[in-house]
mmJSON file of the N, C-alpha and C atoms, coordinates in Angstrom:
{"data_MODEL":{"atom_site":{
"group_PDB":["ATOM","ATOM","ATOM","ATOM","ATOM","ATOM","ATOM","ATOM","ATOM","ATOM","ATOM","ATOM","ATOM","ATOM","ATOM","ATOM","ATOM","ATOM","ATOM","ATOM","ATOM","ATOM","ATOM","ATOM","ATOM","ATOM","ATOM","ATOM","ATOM","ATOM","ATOM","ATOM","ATOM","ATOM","ATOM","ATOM","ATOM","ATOM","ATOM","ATOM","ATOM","ATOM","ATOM","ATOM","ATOM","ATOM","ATOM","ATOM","ATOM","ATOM","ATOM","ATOM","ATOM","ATOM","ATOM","ATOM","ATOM","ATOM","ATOM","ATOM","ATOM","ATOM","ATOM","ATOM","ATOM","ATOM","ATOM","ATOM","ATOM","ATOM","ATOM","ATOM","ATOM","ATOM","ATOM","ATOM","ATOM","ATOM","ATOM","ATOM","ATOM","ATOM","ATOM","ATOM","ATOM","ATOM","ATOM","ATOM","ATOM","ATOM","ATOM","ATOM","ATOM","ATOM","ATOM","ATOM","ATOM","ATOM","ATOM","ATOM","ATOM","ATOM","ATOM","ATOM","ATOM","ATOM","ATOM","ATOM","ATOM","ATOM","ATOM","ATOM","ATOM","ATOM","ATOM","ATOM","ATOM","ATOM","ATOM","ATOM","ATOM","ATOM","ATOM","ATOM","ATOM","ATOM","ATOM","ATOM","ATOM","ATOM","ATOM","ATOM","ATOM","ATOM","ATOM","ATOM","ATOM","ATOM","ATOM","ATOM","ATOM","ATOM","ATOM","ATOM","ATOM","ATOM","ATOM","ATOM","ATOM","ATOM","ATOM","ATOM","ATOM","ATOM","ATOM","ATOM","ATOM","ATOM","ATOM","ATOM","ATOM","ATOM","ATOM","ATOM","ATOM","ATOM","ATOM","ATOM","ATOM","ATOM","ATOM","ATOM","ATOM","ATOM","ATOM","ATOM","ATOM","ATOM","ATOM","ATOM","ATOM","ATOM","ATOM","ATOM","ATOM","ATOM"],
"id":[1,2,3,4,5,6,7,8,9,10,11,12,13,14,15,16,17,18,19,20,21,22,23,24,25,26,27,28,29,30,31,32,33,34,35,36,37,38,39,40,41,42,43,44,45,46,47,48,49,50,51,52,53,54,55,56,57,58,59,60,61,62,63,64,65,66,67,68,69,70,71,72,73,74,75,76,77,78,79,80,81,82,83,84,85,86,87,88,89,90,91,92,93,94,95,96,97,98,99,100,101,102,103,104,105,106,107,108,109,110,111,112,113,114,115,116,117,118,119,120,121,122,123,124,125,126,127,128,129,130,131,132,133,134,135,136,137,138,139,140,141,142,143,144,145,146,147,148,149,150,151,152,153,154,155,156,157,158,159,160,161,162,163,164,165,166,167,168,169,170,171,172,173,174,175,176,177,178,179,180,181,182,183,184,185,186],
"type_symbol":["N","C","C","N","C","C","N","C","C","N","C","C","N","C","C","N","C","C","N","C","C","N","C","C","N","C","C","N","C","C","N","C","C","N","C","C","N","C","C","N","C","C","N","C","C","N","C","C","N","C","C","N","C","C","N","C","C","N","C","C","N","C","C","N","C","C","N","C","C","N","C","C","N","C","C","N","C","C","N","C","C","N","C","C","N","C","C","N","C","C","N","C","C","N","C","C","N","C","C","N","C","C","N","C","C","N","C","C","N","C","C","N","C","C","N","C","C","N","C","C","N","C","C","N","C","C","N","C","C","N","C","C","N","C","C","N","C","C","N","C","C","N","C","C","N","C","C","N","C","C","N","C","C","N","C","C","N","C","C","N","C","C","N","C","C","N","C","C","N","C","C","N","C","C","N","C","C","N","C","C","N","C","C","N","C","C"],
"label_atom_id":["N","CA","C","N","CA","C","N","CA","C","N","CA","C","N","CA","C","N","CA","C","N","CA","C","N","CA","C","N","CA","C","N","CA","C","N","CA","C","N","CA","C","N","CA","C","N","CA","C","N","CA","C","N","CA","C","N","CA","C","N","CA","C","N","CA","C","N","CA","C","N","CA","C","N","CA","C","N","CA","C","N","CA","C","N","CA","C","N","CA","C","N","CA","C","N","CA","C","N","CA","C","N","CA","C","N","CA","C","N","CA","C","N","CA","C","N","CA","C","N","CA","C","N","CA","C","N","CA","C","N","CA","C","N","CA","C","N","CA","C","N","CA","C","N","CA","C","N","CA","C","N","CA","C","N","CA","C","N","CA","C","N","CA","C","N","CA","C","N","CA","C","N","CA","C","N","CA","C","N","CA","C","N","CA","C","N","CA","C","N","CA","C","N","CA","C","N","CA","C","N","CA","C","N","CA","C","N","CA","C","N","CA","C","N","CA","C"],
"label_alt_id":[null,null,null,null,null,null,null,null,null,null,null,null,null,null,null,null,null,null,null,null,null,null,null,null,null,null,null,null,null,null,null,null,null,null,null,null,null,null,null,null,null,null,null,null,null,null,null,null,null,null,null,null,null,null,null,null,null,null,null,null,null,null,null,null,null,null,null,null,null,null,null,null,null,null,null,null,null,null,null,null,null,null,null,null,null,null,null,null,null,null,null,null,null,null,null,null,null,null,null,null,null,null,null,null,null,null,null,null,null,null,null,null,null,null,null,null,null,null,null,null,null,null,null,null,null,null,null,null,null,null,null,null,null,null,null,null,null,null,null,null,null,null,null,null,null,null,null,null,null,null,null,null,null,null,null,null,null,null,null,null,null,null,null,null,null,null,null,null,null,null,null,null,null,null,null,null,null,null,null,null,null,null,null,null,null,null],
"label_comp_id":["UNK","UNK","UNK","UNK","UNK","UNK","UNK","UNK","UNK","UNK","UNK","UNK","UNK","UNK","UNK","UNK","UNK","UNK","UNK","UNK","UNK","UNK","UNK","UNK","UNK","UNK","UNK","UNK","UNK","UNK","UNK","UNK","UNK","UNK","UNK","UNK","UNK","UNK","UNK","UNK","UNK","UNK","UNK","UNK","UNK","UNK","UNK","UNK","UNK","UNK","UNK","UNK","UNK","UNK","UNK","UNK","UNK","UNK","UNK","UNK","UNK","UNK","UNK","UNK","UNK","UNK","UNK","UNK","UNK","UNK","UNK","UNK","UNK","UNK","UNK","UNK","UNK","UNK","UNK","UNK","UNK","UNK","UNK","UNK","UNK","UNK","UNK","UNK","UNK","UNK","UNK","UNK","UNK","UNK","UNK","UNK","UNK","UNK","UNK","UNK","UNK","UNK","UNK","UNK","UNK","UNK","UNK","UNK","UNK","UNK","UNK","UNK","UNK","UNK","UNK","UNK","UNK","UNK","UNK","UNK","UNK","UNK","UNK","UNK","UNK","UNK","UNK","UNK","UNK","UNK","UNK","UNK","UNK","UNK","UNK","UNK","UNK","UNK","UNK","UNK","UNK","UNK","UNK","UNK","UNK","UNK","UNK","UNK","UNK","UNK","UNK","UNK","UNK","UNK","UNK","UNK","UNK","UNK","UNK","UNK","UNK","UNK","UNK","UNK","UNK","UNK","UNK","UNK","UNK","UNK","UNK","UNK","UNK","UNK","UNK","UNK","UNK","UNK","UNK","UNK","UNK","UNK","UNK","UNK","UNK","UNK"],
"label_asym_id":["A","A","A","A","A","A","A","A","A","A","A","A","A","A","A","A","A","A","A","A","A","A","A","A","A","A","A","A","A","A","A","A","A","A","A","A","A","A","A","A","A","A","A","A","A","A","A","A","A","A","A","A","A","A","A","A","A","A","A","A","A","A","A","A","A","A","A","A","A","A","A","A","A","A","A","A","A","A","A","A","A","A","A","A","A","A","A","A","A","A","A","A","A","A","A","A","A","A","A","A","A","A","A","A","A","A","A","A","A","A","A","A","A","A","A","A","A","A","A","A","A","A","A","A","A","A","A","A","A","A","A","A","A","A","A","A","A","A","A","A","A","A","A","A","A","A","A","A","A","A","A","A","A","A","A","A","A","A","A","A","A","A","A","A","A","A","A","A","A","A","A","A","A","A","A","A","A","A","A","A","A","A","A","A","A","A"],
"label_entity_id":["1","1","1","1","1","1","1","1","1","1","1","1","1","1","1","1","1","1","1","1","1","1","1","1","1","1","1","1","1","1","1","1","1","1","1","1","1","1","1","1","1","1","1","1","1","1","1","1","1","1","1","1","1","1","1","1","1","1","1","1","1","1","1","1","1","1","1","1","1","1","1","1","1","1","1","1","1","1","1","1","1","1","1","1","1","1","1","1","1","1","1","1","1","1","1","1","1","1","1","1","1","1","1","1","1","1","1","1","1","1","1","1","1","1","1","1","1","1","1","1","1","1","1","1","1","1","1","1","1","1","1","1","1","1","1","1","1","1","1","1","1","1","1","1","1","1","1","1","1","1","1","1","1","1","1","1","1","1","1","1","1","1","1","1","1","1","1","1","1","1","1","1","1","1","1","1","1","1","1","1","1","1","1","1","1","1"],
"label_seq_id":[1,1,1,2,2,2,3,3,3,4,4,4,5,5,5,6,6,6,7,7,7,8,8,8,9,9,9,10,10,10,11,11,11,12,12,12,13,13,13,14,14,14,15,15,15,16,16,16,17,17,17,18,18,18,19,19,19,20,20,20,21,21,21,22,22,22,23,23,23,24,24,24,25,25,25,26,26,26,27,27,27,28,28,28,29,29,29,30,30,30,31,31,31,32,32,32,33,33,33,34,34,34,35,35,35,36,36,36,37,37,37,38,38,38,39,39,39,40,40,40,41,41,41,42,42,42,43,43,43,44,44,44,45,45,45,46,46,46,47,47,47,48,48,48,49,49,49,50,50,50,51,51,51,52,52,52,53,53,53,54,54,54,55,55,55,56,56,56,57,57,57,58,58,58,59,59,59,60,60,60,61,61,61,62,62,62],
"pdbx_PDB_ins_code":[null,null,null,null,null,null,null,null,null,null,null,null,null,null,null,null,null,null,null,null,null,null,null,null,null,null,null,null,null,null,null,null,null,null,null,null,null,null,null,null,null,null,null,null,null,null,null,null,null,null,null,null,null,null,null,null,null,null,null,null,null,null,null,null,null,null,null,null,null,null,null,null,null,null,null,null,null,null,null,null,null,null,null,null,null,null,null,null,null,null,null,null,null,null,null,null,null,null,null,null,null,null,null,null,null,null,null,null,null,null,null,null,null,null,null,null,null,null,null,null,null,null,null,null,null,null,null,null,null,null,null,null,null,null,null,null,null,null,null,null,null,null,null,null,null,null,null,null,null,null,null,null,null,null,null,null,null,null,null,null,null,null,null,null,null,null,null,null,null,null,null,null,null,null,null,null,null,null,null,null,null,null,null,null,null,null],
"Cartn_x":[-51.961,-51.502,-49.976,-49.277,-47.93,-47.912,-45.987,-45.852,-44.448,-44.816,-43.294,-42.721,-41.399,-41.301,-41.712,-41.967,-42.88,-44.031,-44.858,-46.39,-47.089,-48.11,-49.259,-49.892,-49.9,-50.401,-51.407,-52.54,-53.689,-53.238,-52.109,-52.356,-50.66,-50.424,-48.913,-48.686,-47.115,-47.047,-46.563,-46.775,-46.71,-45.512,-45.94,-45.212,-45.183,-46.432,-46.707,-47.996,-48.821,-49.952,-49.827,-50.914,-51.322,-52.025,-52.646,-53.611,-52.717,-51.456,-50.903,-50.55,-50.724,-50.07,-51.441,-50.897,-51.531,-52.54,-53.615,-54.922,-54.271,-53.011,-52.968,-51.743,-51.047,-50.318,-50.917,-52.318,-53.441,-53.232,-54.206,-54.773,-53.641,-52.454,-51.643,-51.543,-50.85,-50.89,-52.251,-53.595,-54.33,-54.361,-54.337,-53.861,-52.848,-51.968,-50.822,-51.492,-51.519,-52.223,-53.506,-54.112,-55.14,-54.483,-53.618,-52.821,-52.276,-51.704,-50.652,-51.822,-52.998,-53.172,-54.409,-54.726,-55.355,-54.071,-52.867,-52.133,-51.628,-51.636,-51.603,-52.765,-53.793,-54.697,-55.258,-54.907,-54.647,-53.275,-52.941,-51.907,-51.53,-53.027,-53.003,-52.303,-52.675,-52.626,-50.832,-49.905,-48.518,-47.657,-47.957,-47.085,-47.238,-48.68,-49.62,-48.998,-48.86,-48.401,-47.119,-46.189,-44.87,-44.272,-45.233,-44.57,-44.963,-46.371,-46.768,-45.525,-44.909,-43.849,-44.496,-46.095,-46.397,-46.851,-47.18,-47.853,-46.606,-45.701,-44.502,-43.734,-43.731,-43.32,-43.768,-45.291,-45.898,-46.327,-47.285,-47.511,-46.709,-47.016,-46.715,-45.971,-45.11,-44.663,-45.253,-46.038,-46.838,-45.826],
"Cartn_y":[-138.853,-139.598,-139.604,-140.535,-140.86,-140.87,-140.02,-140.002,-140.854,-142.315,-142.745,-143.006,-142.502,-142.927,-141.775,-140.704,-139.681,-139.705,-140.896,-141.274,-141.381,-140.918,-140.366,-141.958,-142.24,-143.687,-143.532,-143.941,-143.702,-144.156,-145.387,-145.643,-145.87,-146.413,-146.895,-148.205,-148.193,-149.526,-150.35,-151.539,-152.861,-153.584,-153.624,-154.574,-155.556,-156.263,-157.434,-157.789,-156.548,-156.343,-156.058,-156.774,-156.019,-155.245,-154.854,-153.887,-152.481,-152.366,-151.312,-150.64,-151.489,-151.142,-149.979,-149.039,-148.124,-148.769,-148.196,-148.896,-149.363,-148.52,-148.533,-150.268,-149.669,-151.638,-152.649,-152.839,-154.139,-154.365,-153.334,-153.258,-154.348,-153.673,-154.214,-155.797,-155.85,-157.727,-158.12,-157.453,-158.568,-159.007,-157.833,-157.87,-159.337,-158.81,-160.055,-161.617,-161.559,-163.085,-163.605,-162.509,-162.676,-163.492,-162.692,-163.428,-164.413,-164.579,-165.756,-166.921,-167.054,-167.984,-168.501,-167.398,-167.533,-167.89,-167.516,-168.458,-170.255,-170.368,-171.574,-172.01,-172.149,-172.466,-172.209,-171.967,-171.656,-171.379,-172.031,-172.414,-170.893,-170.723,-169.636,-168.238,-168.093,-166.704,-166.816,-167.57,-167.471,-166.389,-166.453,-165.257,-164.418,-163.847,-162.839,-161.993,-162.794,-162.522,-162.045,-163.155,-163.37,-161.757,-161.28,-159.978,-158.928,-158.824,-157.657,-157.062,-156.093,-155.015,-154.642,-153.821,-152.846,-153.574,-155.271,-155.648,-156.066,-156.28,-156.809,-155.772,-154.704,-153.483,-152.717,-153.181,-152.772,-151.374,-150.987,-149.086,-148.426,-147.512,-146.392,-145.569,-144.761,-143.969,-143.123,-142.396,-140.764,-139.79],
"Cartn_z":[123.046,121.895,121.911,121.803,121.482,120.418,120.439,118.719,118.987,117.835,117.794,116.424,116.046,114.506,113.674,114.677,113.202,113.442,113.815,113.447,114.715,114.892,115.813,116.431,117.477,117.628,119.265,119.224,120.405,121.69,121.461,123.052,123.152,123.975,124.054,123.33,123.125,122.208,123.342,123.081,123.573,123.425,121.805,120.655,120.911,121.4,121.581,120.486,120.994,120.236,118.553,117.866,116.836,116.775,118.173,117.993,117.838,118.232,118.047,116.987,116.096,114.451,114.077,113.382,112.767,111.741,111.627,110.678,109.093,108.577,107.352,107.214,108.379,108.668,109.218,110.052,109.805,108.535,107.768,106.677,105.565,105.609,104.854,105.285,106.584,106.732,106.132,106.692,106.027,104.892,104.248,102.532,102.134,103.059,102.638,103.02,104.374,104.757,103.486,103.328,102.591,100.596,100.351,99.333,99.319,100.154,100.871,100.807,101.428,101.776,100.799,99.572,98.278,96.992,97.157,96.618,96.999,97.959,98.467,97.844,98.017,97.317,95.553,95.479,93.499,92.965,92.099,91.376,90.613,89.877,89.043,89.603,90.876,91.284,92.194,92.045,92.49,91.53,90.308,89.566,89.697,90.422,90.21,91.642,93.07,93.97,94.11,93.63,93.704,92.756,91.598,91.125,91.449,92.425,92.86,94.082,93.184,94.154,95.225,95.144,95.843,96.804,96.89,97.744,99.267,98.212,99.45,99.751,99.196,99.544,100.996,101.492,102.301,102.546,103.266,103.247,102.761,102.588,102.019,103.355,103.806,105.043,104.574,105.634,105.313,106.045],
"occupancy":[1.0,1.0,1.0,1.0,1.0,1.0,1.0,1.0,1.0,1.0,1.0,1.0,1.0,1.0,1.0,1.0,1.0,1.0,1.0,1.0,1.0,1.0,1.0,1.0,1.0,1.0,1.0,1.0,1.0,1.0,1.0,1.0,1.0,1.0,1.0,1.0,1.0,1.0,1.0,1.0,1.0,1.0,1.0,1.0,1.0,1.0,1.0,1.0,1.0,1.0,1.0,1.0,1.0,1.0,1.0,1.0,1.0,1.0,1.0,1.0,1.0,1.0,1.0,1.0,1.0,1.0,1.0,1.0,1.0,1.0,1.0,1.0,1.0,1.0,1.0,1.0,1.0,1.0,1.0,1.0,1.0,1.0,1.0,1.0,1.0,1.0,1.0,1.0,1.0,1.0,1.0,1.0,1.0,1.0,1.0,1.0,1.0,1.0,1.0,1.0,1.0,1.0,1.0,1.0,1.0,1.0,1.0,1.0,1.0,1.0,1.0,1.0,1.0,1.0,1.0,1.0,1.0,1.0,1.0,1.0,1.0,1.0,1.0,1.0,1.0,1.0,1.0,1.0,1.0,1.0,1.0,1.0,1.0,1.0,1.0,1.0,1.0,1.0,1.0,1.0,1.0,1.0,1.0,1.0,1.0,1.0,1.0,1.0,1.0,1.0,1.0,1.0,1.0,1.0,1.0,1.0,1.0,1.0,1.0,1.0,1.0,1.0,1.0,1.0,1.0,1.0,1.0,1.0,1.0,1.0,1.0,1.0,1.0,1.0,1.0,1.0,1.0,1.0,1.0,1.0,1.0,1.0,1.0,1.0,1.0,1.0],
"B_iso_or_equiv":[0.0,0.0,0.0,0.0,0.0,0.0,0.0,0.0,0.0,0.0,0.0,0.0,0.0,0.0,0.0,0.0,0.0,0.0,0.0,0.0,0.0,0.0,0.0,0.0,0.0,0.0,0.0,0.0,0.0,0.0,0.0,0.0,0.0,0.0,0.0,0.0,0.0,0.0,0.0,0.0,0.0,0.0,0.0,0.0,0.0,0.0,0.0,0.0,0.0,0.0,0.0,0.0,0.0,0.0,0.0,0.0,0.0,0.0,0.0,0.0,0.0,0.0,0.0,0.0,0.0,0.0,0.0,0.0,0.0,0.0,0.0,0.0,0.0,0.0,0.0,0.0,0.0,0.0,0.0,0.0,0.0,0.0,0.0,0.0,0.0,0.0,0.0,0.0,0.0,0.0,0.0,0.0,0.0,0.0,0.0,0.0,0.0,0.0,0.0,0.0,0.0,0.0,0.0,0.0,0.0,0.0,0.0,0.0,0.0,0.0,0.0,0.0,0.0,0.0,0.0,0.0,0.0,0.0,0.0,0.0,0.0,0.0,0.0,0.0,0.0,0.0,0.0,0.0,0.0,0.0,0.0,0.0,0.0,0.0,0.0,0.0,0.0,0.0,0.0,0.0,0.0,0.0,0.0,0.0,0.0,0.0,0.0,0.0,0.0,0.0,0.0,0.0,0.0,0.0,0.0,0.0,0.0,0.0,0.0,0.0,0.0,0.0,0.0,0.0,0.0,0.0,0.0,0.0,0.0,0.0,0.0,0.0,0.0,0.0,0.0,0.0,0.0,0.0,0.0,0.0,0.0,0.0,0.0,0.0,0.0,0.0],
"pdbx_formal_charge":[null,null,null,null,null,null,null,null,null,null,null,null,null,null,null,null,null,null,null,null,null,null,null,null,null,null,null,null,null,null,null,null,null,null,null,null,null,null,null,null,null,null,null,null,null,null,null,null,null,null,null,null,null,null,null,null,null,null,null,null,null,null,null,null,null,null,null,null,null,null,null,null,null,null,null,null,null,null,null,null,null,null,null,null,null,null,null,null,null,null,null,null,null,null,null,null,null,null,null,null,null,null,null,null,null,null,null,null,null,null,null,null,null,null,null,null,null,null,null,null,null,null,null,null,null,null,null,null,null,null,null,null,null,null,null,null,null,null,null,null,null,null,null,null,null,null,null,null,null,null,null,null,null,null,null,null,null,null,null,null,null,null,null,null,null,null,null,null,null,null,null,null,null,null,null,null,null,null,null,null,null,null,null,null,null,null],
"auth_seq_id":[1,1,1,2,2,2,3,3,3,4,4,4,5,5,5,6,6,6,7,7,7,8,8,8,9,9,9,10,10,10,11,11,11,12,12,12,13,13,13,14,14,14,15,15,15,16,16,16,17,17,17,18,18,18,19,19,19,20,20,20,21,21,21,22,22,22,23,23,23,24,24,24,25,25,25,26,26,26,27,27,27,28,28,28,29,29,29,30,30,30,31,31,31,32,32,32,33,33,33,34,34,34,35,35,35,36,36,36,37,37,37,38,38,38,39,39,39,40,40,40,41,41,41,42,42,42,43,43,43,44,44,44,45,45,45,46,46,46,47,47,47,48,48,48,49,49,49,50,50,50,51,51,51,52,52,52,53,53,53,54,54,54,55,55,55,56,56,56,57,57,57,58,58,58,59,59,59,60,60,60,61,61,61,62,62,62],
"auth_comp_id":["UNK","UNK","UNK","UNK","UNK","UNK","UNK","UNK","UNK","UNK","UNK","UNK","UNK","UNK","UNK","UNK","UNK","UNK","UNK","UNK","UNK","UNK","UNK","UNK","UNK","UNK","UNK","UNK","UNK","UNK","UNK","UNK","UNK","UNK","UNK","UNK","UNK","UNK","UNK","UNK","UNK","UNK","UNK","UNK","UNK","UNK","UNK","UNK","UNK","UNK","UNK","UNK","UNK","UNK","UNK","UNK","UNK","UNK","UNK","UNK","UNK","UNK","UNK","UNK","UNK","UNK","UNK","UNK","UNK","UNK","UNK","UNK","UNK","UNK","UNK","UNK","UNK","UNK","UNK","UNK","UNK","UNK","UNK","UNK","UNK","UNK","UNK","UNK","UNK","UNK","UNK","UNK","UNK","UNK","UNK","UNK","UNK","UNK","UNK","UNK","UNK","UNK","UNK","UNK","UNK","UNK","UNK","UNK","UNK","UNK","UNK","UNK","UNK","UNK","UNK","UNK","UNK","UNK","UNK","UNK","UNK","UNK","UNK","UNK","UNK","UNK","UNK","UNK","UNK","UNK","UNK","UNK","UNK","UNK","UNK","UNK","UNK","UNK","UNK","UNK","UNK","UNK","UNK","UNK","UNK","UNK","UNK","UNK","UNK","UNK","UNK","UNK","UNK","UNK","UNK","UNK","UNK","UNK","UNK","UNK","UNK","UNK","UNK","UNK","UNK","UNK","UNK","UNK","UNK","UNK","UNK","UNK","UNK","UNK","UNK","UNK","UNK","UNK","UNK","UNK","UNK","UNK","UNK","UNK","UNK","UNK"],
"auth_asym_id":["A","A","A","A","A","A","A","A","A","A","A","A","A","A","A","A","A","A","A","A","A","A","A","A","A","A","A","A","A","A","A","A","A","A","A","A","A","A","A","A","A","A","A","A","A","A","A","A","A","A","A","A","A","A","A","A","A","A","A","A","A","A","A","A","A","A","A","A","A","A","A","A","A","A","A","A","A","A","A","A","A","A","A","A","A","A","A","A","A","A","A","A","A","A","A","A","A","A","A","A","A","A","A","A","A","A","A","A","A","A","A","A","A","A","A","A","A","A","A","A","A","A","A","A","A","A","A","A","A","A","A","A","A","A","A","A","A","A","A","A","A","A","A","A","A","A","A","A","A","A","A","A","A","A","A","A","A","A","A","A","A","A","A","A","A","A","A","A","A","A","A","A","A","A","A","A","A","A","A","A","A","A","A","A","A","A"],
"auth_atom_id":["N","CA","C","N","CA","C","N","CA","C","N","CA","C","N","CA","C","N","CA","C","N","CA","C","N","CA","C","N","CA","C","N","CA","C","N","CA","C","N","CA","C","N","CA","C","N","CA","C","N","CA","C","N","CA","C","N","CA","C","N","CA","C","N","CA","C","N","CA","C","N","CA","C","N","CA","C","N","CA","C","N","CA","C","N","CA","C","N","CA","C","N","CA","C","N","CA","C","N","CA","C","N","CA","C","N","CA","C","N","CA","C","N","CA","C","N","CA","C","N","CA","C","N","CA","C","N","CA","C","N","CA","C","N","CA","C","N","CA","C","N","CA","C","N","CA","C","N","CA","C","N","CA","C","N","CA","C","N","CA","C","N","CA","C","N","CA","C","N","CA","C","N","CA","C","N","CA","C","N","CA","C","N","CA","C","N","CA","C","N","CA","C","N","CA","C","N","CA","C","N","CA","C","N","CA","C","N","CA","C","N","CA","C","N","CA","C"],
"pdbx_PDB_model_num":[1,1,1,1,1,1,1,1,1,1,1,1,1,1,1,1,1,1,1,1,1,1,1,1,1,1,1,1,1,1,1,1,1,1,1,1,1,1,1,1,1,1,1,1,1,1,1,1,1,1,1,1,1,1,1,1,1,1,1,1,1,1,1,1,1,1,1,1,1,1,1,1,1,1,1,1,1,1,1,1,1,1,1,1,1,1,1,1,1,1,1,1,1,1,1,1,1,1,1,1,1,1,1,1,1,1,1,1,1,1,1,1,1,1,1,1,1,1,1,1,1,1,1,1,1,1,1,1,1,1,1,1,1,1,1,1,1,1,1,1,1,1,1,1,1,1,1,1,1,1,1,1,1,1,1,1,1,1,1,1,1,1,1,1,1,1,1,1,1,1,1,1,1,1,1,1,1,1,1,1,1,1,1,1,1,1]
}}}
């Protein structure tokens, strides 16, 4: 296991890949794409996005 940054990672990084990102930063883009592209599509839910801190803030650093 490589440690880069502090953080424990299975294989070598690429940084090409997304497969390299740690489970908890997928997790997060999908989150985001997943908003992003449910605001585009509803009007309603842009304020809702646009003020969530924690969402554009991204992970948490452990």
């Amino acid at each position: 296991m490589m440690v880069r940054e502090g953080r424990p990672y299975r294989r070598e990084l690429d940084l090409e890949s997304h497969a390299d990102y740690p489970a908890e930063v997928a997790e997060w883009y999908e989150t985001m794409a997943r908003e992003v592209m449910r605001t585009l599509a509803a009007a309603e839910a842009r304020g809702r996005v646009a003020s969530d801190d924690a969402l554009w803030r991204g992970p948490r650093p452990s």
